[in-house]
N, C-alpha and C positions, 0 to 999 in steps of 0.2 A: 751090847758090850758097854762095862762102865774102860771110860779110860782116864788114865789119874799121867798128870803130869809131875815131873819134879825134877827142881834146877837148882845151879850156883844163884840165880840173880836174885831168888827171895833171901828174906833177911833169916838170920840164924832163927830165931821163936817164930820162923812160919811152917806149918804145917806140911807145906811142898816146897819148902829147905832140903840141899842135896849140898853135902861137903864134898862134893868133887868135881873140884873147879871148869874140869876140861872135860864133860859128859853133862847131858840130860836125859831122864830114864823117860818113856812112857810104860805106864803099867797096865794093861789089857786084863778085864774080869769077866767073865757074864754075868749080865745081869740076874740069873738064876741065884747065884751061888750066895749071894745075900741071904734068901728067902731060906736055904739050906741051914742059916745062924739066929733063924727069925727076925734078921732085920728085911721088914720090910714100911712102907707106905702108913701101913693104918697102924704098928704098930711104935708108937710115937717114948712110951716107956724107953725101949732099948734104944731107940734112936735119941732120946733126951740124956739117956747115961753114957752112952758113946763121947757124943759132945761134951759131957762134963768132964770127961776124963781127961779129953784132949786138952780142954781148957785149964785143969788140975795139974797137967804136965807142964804149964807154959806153952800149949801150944794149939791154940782156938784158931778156928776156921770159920767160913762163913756158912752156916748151915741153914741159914734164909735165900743164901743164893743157891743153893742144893735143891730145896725145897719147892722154889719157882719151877723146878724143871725145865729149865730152857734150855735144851739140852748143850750147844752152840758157848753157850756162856760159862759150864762149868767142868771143861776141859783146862783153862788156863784159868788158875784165881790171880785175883788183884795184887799187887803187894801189899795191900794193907788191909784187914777186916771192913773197915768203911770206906772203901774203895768204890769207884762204879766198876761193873763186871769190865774184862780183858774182849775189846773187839778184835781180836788177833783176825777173821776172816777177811778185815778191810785193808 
């Protein structure tokens, strides 16, 4: 399972920005269901356009910390793109 977190505490141009002040969603995916849109791993094209878009929106993420696969580290992102990852397990 990917799980995507998203809250009031990020700032508005963050990616997992949530305009509702008194909730935080988690969103549960399989990891399958990617590969069903062609994003996956080797295929770095649709994963490069993604991020652009995001970034085109005003609203870029860290997709170096994606990337690392650690899995532990990209359930909660940073508030900031250059942020060190969220040790939220400590």
């Amino acid at each position: 399972m990917f799980a995507n977190v998203f809250a009031p505490c990020y700032p508005p141009a963050h990616s997992k920005s949530l305009e509702d002040p008194d909730h935080f969603y988690i969103f549960f995916q399989p990891d399958f269901s990617f590969g069903l849109c062609g994003i996956t791993r080797e295929n770095r094209e649709i994963k490069t356009a993604i991020r652009r878009r995001f970034e085109e929106g005003g609203r870029p993420y860290g997709g170096d910390l994606i990337d690392r696969r650690i899995e532990a580290e990209i359930y909660m992102f940073p508030m900031h793109i250059d942020d060190a990852p969220v040790r939220w397990w400590e």
